[in-house]
BANU-458258 format. One record per residue: residue in one letter; y, x, z of N, C-alpha, C in turn. Coordinates in pm, whole numbers, padded with zeros to 5 digits, always signed. Atoms other than C-alpha are relative to their C-alpha. Layout:
N
AYXZYXZYXZ...
END
This chain:
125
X-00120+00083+00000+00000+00000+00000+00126+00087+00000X-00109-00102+00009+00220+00289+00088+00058+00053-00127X-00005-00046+00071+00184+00424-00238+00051-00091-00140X-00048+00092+00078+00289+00118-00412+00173-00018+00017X-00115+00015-00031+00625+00108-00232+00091+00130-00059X-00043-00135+00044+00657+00464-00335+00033-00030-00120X-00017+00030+00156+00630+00346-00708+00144-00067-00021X-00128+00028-00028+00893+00129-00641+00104+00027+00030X-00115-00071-00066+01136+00302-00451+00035+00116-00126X-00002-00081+00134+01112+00554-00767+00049-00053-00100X-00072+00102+00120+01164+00296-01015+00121-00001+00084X-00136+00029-00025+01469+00190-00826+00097+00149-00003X-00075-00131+00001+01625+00542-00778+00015+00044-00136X-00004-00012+00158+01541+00609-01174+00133-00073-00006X-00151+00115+00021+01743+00321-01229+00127+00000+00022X-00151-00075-00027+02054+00415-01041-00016+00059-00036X-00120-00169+00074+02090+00757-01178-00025-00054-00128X-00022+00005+00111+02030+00634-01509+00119-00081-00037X-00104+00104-00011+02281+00326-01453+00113+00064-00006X-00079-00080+00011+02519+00571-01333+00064+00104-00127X-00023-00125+00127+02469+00855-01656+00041-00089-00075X-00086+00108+00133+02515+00540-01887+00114-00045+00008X-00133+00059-00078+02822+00407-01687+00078+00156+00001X-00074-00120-00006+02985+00757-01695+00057+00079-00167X+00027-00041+00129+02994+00778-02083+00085-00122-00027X-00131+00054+00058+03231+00504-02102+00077-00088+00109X-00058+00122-00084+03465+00288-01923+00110-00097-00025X-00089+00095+00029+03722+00038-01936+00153+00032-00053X-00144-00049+00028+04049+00257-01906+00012+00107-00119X+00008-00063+00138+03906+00495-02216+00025-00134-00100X-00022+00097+00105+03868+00206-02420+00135-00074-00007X-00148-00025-00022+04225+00094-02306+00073+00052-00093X-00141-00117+00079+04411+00408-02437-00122+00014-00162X+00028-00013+00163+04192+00402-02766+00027-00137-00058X-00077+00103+00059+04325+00074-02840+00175-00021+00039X-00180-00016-00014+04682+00155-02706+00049-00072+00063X-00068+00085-00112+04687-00082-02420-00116-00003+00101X+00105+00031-00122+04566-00057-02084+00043-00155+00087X-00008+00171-00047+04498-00391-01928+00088+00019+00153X-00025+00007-00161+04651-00504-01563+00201+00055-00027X-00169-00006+00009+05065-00477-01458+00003+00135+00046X-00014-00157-00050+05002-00138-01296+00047+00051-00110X-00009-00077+00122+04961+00029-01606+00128-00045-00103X-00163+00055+00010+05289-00191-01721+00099+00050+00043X-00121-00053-00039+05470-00097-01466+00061+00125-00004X-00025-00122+00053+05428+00228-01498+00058+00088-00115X-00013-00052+00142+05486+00272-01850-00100+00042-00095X+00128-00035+00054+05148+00357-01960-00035-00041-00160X-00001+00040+00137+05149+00144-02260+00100-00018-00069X-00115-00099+00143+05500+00260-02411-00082+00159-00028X+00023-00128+00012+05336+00575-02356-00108+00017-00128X+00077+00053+00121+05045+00477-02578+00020-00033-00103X-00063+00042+00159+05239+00325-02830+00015+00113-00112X-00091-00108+00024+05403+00654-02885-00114+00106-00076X+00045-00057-00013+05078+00841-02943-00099-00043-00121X+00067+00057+00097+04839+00818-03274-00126-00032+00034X+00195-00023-00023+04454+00762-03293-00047+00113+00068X+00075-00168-00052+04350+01118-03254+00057+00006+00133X-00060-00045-00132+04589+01165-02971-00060-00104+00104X+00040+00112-00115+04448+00848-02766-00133+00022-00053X+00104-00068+00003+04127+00961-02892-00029+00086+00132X+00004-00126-00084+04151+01270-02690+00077-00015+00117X-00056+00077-00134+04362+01109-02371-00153-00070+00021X+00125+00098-00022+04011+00864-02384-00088+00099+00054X+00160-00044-00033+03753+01130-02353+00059+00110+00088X-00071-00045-00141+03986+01328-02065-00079-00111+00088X+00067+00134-00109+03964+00967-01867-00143+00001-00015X+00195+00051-00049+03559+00953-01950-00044+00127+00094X+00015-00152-00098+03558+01365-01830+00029-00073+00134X+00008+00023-00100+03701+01221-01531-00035-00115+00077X+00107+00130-00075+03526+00891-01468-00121+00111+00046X+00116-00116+00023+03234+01157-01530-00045+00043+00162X+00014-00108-00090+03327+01420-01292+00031-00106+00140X+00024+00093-00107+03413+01102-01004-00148-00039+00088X+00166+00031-00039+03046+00984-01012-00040+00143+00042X+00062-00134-00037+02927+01369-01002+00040+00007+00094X-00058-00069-00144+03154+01465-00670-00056-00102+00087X+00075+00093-00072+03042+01120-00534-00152+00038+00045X+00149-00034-00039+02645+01219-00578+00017+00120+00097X+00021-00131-00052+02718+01558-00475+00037-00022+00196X-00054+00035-00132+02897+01415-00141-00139-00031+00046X+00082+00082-00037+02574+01199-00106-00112+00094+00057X+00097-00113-00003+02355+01498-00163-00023+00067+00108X-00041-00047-00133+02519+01702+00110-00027-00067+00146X+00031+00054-00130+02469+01437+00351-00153-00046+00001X+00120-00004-00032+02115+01426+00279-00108+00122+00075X+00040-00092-00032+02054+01716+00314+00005+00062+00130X-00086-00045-00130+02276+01851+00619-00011-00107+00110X-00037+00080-00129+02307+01524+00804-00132-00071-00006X+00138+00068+00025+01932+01353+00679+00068-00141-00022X-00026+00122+00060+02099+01073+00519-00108-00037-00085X+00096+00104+00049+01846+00805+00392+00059-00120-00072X-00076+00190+00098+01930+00517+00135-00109-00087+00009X+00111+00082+00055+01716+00214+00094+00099-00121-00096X-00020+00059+00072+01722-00037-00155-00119-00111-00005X+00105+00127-00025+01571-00414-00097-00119+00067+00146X+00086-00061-00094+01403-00222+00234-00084+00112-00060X+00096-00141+00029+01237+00041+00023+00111+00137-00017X-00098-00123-00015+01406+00396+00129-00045+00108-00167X+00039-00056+00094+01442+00603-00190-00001+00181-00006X+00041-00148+00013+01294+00926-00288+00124+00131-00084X-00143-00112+00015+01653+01153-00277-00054+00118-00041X-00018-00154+00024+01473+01479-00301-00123+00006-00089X+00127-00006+00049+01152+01375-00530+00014+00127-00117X+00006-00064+00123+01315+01553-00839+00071+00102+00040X-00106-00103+00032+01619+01787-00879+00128+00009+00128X-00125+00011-00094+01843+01634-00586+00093-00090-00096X-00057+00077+00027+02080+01343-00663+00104+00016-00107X-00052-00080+00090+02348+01532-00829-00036+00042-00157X+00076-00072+00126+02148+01730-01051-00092-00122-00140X+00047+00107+00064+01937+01437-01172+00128-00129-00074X-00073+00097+00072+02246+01244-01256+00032+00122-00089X-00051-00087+00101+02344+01577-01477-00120-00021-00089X+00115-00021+00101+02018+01590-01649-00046-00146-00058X+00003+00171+00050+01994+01209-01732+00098+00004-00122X-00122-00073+00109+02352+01248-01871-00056+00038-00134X+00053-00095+00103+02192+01503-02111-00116+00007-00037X+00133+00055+00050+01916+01300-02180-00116+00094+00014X+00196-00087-00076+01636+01505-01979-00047-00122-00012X+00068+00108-00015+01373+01313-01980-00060-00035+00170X+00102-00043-00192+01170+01213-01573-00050+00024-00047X+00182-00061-00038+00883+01421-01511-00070-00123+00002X+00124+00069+00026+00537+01238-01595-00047-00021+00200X+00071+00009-00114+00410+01124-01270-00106+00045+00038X+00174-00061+00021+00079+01245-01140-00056-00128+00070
END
């Protein structure tokens, strides 16, 4: 029975870091500045979308994939925080009551880098 929960708890952890690597490859405020308007009054008030106006394709092109670099690098410092406190402090996650296997592969971090860059998981035994 143990070993069934294990399966599970695996599947689920897969799942987040892959959720995450796919969610880090685009987001709302890239797509924004590659159409030359970011949504919401913030970005109004600010000026954000005169600023956009002002700026061609290529150039909001390349403003877009800055913002995905740093959606990116957000999620990464996040895992890496997570990591640290597994490690150092024995932080434990669960998910639906099944605690997930943080250190089965590469470490939290790392596995969201290698997802990213379409590693494939290790074959189970």
């Amino acid at each position: 029975m143990e070993e069934l929960n294990m399966d599970k708890a695996t599947e689920m952890y897969k799942e987040i870091i892959d959720e995450l690597a796919n969610m880090s490859k685009d987001c709302a405020d890239a797509r924004g500045v590659k159409k030359g308007k970011l949504p919401g009054t913030d970005a109004e008030q600010m000026g954000m979308n005169d600023i956009l106006k002002k700026l061609n394709d290529t150039e909001r092109d390349i403003l877009a994939e800055l913002i995905i670099d740093v959606y990116h690098s957000g999620i990464y410092d996040t895992l890496e925080k997570l990591e640290w406190l597994r490690c150092c402090k024995n932080m434990e996650l669960t998910v639906e009551g099944e605690k997930l296997p943080l250190d089965k592969y590469e470490g939290i971090p790392n596995d969201y880098i290698g997802r990213r860059s379409d590693w494939e998981w290790p074959e189970e035994d």
